[in-house]
PyMOL commands that place a pseudoatom at each C-alpha (Angstrom):
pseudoatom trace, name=CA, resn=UNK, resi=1, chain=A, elem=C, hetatm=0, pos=[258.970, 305.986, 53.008]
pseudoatom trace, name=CA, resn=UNK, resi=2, chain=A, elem=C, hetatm=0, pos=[257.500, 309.122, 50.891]
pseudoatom trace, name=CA, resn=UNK, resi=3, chain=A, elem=C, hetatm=0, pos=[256.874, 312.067, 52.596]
pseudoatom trace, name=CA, resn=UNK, resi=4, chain=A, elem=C, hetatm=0, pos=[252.828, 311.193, 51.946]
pseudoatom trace, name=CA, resn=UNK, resi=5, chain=A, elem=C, hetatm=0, pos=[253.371, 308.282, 53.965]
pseudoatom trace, name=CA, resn=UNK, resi=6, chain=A, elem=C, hetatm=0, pos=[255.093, 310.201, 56.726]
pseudoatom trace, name=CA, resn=UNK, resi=7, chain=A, elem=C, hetatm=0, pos=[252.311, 312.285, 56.839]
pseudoatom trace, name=CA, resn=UNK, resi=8, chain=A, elem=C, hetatm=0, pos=[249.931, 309.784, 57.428]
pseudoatom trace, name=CA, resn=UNK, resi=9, chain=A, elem=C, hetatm=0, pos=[251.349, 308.242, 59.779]
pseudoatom trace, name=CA, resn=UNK, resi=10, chain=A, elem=C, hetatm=0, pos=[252.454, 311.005, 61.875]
pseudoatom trace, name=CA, resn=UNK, resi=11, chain=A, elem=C, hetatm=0, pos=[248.481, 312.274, 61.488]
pseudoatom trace, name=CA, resn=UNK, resi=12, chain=A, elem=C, hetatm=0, pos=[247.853, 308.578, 63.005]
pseudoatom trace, name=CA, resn=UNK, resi=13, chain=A, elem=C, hetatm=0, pos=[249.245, 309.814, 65.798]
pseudoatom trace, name=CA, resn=UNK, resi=14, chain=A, elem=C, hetatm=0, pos=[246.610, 311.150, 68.586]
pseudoatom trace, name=CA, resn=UNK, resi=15, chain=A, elem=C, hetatm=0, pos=[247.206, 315.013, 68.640]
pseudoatom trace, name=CA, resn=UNK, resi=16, chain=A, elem=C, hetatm=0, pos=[249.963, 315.260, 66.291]
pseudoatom trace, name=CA, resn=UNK, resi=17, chain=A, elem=C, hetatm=0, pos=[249.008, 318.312, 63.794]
pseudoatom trace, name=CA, resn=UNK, resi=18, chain=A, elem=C, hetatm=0, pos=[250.565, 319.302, 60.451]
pseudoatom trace, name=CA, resn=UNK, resi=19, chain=A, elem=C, hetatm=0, pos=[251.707, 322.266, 60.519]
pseudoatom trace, name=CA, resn=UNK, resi=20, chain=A, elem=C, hetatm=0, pos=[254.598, 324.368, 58.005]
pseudoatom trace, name=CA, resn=UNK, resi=21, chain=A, elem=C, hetatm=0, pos=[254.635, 324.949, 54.068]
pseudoatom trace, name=CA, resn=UNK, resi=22, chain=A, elem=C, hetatm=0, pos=[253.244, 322.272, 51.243]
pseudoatom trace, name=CA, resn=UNK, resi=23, chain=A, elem=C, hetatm=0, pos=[256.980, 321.783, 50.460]
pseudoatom trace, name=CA, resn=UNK, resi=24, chain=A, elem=C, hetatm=0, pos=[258.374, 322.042, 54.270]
pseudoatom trace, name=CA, resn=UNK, resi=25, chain=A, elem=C, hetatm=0, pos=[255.626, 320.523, 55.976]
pseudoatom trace, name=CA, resn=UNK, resi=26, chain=A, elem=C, hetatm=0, pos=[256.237, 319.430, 60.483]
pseudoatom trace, name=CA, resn=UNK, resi=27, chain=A, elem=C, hetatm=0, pos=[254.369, 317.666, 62.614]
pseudoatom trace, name=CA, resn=UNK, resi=28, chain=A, elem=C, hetatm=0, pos=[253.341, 318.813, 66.255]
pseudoatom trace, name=CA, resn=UNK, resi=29, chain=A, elem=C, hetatm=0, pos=[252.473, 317.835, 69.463]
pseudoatom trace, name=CA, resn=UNK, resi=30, chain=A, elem=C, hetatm=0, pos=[250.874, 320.382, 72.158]
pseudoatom trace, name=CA, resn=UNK, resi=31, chain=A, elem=C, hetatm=0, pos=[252.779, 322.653, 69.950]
pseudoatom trace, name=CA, resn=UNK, resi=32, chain=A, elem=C, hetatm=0, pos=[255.927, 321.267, 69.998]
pseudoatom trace, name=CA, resn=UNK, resi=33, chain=A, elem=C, hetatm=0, pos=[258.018, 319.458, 67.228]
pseudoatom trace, name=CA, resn=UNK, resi=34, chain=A, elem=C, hetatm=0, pos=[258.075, 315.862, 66.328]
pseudoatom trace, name=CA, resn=UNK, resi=35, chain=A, elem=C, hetatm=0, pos=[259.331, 315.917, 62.756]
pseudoatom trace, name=CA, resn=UNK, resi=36, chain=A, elem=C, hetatm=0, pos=[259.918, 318.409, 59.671]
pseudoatom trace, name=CA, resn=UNK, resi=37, chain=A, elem=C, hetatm=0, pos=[260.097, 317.655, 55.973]
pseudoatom trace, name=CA, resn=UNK, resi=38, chain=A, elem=C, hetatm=0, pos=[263.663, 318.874, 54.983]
pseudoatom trace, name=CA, resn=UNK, resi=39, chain=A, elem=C, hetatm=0, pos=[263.228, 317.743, 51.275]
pseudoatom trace, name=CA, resn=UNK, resi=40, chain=A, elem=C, hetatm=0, pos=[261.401, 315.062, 49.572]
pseudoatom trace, name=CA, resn=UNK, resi=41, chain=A, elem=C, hetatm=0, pos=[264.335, 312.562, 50.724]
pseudoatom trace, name=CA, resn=UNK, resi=42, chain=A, elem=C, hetatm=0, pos=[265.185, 313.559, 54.614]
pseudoatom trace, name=CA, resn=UNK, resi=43, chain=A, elem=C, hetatm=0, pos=[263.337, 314.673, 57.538]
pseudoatom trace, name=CA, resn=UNK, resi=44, chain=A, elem=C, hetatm=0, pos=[264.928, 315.910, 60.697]
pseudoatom trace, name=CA, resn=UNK, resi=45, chain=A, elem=C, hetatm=0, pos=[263.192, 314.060, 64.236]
pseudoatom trace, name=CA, resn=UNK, resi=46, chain=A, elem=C, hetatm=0, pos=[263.086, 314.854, 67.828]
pseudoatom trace, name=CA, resn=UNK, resi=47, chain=A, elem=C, hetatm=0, pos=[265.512, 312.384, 69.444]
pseudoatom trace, name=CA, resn=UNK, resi=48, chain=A, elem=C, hetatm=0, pos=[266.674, 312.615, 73.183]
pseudoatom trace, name=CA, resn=UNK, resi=49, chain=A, elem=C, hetatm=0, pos=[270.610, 312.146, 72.685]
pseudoatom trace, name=CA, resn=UNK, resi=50, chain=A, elem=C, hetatm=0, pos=[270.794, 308.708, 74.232]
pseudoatom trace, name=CA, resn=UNK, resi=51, chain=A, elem=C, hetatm=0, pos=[267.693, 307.356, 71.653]
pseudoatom trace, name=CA, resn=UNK, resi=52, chain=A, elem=C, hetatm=0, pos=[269.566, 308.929, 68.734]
pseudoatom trace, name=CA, resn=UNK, resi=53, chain=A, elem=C, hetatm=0, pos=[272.892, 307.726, 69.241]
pseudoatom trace, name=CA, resn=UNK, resi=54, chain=A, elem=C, hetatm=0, pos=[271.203, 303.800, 69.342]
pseudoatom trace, name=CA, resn=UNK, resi=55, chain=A, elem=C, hetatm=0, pos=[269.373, 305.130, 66.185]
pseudoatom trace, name=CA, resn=UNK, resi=56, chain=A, elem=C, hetatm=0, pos=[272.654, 306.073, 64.317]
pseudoatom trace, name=CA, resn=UNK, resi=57, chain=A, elem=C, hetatm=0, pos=[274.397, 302.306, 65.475]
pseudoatom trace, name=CA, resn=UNK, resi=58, chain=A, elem=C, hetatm=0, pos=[271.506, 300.305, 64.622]
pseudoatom trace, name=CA, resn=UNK, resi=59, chain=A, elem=C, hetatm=0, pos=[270.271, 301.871, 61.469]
pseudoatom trace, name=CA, resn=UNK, resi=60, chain=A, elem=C, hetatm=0, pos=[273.251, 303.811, 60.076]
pseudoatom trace, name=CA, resn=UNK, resi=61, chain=A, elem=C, hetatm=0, pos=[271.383, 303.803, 56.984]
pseudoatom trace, name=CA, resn=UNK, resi=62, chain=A, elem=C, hetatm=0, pos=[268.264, 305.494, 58.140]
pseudoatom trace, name=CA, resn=UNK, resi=63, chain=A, elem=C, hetatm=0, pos=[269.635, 307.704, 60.720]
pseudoatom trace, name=CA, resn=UNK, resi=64, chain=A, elem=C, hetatm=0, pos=[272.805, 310.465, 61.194]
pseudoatom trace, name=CA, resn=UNK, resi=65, chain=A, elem=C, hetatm=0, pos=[273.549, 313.412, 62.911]
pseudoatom trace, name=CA, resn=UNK, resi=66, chain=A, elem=C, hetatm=0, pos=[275.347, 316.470, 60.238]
pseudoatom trace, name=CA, resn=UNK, resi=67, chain=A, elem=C, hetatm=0, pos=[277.134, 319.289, 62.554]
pseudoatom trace, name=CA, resn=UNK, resi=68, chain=A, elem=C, hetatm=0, pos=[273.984, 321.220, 62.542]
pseudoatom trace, name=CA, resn=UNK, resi=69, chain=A, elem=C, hetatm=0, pos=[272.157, 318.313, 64.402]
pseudoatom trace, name=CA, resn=UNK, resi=70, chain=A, elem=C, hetatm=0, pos=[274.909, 317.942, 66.847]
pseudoatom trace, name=CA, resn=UNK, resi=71, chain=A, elem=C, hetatm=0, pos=[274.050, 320.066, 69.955]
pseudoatom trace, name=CA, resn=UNK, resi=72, chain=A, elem=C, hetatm=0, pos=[270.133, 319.468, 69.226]
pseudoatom trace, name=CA, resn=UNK, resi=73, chain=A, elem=C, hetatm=0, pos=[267.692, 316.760, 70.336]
pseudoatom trace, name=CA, resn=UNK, resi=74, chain=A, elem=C, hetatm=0, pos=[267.280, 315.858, 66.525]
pseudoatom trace, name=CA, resn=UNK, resi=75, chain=A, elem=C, hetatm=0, pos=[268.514, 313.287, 64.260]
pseudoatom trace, name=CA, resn=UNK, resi=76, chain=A, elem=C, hetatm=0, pos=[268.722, 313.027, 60.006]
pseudoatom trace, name=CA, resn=UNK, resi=77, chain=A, elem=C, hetatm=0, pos=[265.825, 310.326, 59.101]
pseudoatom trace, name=CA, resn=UNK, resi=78, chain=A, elem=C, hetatm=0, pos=[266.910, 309.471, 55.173]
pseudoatom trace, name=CA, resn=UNK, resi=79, chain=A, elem=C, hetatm=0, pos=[263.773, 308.443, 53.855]
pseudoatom trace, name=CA, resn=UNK, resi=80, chain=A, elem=C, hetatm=0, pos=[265.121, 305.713, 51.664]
pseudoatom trace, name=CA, resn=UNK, resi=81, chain=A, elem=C, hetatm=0, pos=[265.726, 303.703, 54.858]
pseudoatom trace, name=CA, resn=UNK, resi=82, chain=A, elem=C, hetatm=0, pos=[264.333, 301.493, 56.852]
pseudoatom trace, name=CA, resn=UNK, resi=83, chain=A, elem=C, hetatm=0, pos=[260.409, 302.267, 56.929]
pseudoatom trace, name=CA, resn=UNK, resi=84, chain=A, elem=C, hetatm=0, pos=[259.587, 300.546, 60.649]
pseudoatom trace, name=CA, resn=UNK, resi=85, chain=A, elem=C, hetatm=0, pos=[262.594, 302.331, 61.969]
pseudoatom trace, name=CA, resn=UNK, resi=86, chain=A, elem=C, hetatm=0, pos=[261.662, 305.772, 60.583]
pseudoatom trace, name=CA, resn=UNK, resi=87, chain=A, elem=C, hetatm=0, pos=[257.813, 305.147, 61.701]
pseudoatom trace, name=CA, resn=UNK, resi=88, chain=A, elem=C, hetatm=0, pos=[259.511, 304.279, 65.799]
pseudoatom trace, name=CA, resn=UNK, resi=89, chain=A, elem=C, hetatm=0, pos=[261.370, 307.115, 65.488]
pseudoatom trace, name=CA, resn=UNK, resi=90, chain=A, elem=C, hetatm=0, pos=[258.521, 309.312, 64.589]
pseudoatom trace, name=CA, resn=UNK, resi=91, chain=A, elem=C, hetatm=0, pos=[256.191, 307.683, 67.640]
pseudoatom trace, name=CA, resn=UNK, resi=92, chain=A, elem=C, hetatm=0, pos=[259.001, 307.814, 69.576]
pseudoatom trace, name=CA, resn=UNK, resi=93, chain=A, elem=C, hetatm=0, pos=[259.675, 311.815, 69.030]
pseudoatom trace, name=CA, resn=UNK, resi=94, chain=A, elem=C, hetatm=0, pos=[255.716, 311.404, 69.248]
pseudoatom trace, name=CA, resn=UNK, resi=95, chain=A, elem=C, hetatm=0, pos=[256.050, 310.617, 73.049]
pseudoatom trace, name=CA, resn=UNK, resi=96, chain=A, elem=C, hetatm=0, pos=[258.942, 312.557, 74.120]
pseudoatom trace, name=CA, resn=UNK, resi=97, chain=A, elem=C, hetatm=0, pos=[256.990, 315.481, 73.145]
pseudoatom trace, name=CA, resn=UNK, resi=98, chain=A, elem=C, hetatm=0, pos=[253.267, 315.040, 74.644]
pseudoatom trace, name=CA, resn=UNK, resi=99, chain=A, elem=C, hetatm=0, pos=[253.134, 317.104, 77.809]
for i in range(1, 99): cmd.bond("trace and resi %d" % i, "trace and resi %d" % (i + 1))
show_as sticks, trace
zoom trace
């Protein structure tokens, strides 16, 4: 995916708001994070630990968690991975998030 297309589709979302900088640009929910632009090839995602850890085993290309990730409901999205994955971890970080 390109960051344009995350951003469409996270827009696509009912209630989710961009929000952030034209290069470091995150999507809310009721004012809480579903995803942020890292760089042009990663974005970090709201994961519950559980979710992220089938994320990581099933799409190892797509998905990690780096030491900074570790103690945090987030996961690494690479962008150059799979695209349907990235988009139901988006929704997915989507829903955990609406109040």
């Amino acid at each position: 995916m390109t960051p344009d297309e995350v951003d469409a589709f996270a827009r696509s979302l009912p209630g989710c708001k961009r929000k952030g900088t034209a290069t470091h640009p995150a999507w809310y929910v009721d004012d809480r994070l579903v995803a942020r632009l890292v760089d042009a090839g990663e974005l970090v995602v709201r994961a519950g630990f559980d979710e992220r850890e089938r994320m990581v085993a099933e799409h190892p290309e797509t998905f990690g968690v780096p030491p900074r990730y570790e103690r945090h409901l987030k996961v690494q999205v690479l962008l150059s991975g799979d695209g349907a994955a990235i988009r139901a971890a988006i929704r997915g970080a989507w829903e955990l998030q609406r109040r």
